[in-house]
C-alpha positions in Angstrom: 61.3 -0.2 -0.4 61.9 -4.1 0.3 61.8 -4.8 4.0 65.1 -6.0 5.5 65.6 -10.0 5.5 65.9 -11.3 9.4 67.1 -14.7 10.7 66.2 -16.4 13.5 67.9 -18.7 16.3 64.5 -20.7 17.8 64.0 -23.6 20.5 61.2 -25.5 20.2 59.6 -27.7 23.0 57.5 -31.2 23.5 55.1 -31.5 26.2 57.4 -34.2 27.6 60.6 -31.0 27.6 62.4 -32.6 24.8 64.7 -29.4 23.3 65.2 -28.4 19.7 67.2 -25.5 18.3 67.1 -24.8 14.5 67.8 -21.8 13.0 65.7 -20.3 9.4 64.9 -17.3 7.7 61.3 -17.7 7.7 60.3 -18.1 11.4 57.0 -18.2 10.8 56.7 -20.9 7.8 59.8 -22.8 10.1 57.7 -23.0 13.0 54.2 -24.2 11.3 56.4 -27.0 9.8 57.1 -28.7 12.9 53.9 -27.8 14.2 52.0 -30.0 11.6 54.6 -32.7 11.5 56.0 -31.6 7.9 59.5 -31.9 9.1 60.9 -35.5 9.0 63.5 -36.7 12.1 64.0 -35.8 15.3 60.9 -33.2 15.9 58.6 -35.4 14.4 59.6 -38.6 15.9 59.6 -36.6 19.8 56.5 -34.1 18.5 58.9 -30.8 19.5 55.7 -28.5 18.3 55.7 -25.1 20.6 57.7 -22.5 20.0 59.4 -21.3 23.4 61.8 -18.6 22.3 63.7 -17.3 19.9 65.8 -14.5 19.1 66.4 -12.4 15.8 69.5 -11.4 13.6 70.4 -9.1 10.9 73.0 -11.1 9.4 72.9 -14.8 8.8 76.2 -15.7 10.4 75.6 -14.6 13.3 72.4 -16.7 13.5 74.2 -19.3 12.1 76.8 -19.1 15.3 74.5 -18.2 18.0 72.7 -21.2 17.0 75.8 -22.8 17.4 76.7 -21.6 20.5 73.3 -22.9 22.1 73.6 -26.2 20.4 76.8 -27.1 22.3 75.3 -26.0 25.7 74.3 -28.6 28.5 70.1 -28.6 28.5 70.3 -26.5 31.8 71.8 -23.6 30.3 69.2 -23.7 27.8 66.7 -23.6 30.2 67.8 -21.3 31.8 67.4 -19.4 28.6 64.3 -20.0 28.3 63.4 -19.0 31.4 64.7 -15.6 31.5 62.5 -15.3 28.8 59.7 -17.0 28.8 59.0 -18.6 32.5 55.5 -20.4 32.1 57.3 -21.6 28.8 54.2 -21.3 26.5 53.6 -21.3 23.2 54.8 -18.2 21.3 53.2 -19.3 18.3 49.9 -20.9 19.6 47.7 -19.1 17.5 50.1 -18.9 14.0 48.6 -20.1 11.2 44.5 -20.1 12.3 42.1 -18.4 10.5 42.0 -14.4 11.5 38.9 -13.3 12.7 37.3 -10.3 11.0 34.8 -8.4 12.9 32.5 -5.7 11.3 32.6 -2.1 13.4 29.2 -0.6 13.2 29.5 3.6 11.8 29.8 6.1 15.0 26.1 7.2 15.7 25.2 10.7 14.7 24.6 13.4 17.5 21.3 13.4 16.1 20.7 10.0 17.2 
């Protein structure tokens, strides 16, 4: 059975508190793009590279609006957004895209052990 498609209303963040909201279908790919400085414009140019929330739709227009929505807000409703959600704002996706670590469990020991 082919898993449901989601889209995804995000903000991302600079150190410096410069705001970005973007909407995509592939959060994850979206938000290792800005990360490594793959996207050209205004998240390179002010490094906007940690995820600080986001929010998930079914349908792609109403992504698409809610997106809009938050675009046309002043910064401190955003914040407030943020916030609500996520007060220390960290990263959401600080550890997206390194290497998983695989650790070996030894057997269970044998009562006879």
């Amino acid at each position: 059975m082919a898993r449901e498609k989601r889209y995804h209303v995000y903000i991302m963040a600079s150190i410096t508190g410069v705001l970005y909201v973007g909407v995509t279908g592939f959060l994850v790919s979206r938000v290792l793009q800005h990360k490594s400085g793959q996207t050209d414009g205004f998240t390179r140019r002010y490094r906007v590279h940690k995820l600080v929330y986001y929010e998930t739709f079914q349908y792609v227009n109403n992504a698409i609006a809610r997106e809009t929505e938050i675009k046309k807000w002043r910064r401190e409703k955003k914040v407030a957004l943020i916030d609500a959600q996520n007060p220390d704002w960290m990263d959401l996706a600080a550890d997206w895209g390194k290497p998983a670590v695989m650790r070996q469990i030894p057997p269970p020991r044998s009562a006879s052990e």
